[in-house]
N, C-alpha and C positions, 0 to 999 in steps of 0.2 A: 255386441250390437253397436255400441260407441264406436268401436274401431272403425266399424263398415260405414255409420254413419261420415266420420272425420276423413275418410278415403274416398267415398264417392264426392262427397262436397271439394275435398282438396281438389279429383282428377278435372270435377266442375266448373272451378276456377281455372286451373291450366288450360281448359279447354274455351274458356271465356276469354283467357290473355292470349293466348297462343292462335284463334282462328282470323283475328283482323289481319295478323301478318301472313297468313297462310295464302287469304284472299289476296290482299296485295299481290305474290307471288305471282296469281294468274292473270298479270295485268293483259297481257301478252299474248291469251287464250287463242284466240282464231288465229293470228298472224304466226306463218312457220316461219323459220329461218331459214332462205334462200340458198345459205352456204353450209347448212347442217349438213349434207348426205356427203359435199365433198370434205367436211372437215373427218368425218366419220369412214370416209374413203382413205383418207390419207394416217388417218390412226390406225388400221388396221392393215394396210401394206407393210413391209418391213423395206422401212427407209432408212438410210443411213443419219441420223440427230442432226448433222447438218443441213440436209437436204429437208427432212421433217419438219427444221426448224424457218428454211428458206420459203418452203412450201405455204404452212400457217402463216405466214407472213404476209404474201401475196393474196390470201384468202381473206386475211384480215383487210387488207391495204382496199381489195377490191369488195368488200363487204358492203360497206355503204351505197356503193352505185347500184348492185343488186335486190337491194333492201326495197332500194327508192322504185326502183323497175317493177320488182314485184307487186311493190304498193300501187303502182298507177292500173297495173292491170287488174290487181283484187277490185280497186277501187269501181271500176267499169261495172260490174255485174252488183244486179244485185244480193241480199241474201237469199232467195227463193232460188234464184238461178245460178249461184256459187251450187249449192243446194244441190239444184238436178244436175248441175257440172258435175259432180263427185259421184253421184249415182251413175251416171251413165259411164262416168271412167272407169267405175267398179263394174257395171253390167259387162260392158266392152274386155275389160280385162279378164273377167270368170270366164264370158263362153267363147274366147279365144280367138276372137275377130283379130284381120289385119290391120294394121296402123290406118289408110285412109278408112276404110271403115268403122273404122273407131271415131276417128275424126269428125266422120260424117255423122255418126249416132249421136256423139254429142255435141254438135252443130246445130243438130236439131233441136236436141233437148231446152238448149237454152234459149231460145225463142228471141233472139238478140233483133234489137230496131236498127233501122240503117244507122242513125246517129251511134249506136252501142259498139255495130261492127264496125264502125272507121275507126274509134277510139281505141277500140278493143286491138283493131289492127297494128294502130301508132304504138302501142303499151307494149304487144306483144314482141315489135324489130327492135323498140327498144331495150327490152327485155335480151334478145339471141345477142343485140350488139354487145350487152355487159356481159352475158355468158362467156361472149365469142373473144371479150377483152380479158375475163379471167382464163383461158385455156390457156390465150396467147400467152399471157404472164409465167401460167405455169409452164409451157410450154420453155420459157427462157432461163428457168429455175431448177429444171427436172432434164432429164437425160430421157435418151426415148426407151429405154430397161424399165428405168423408175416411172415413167408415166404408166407402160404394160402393167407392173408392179400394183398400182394405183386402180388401174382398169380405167385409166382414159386412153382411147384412142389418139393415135399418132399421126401427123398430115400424111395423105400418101404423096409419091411425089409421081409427075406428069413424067409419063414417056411420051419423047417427043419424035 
């Protein structure tokens, strides 16, 4: 019985020092990271360590401009309407609706004021422009095999 006592007390304490750092941890909780999918893209292609390494680099280089994009458009909506945004991406995405339709369902949902939509709007080209500057980047780093490799699409080019 002393055992069990001095056991659960010790895991007690572990669990008293160990949970402030655990919280710290999810300082970060709402906010996702903008360039996870492509860094997660790029780990699981088979690149050659150079190119992998050229790759993460530009993701990294272009990380902060994404971060900041991201945020201005989180920033727009409120939580209620972050909120019904994710619901309706999810409803839109289960029963198999087309992209404008989807568009439109969650257009509706978030009930945005004109002031929200113009904001929302500015956040959002800001947003495609750092996308459209990370492609380009990778785009200059990567071969058009290694991008297929990756699963990003390659410019097409204009028959003229």
């Amino acid at each position: 019985m002393n055992k069990f006592v001095s056991l659960t007390l010790g895991c007690l304490i572990a669990a008293i020092i160990v949970s402030p750092s655990l919280a710290a941890g999810k300082k970060n909780k709402g906010q996702k990271d903008p360039t996870a999918a492509m860094k997660k893209k790029l780990a699981a292609a088979d690149l050659p360590a150079y190119a992998l390494a050229k790759a993460n680099k530009v993701v990294e280089d272009d990380a902060p401009q994404l971060k900041a994009a991201q945020a201005k458009v989180d920033a727009v909506l409120t939580k209620d309407q972050a909120k019904a945004r994710r619901e309706a991406q999810k409803n839109a995405k289960t029963s198999g609706k087309k992209r404008k339709e989807a568009q439109a369902e969650v257009a509706a949902a978030l009930k945005l004021t004109d002031e929200q939509k113009s904001k929302l709007a500015a956040a959002e080209s800001e947003l495609k422009a750092a996308q459209a500057s990370l492609m380009k980047d990778l785009r200059g780093v990567l071969s058009a095999d290694q991008l297929a490799k990756v699963g990003l699409k390659t410019k097409k080019k204009k028959n003229a």
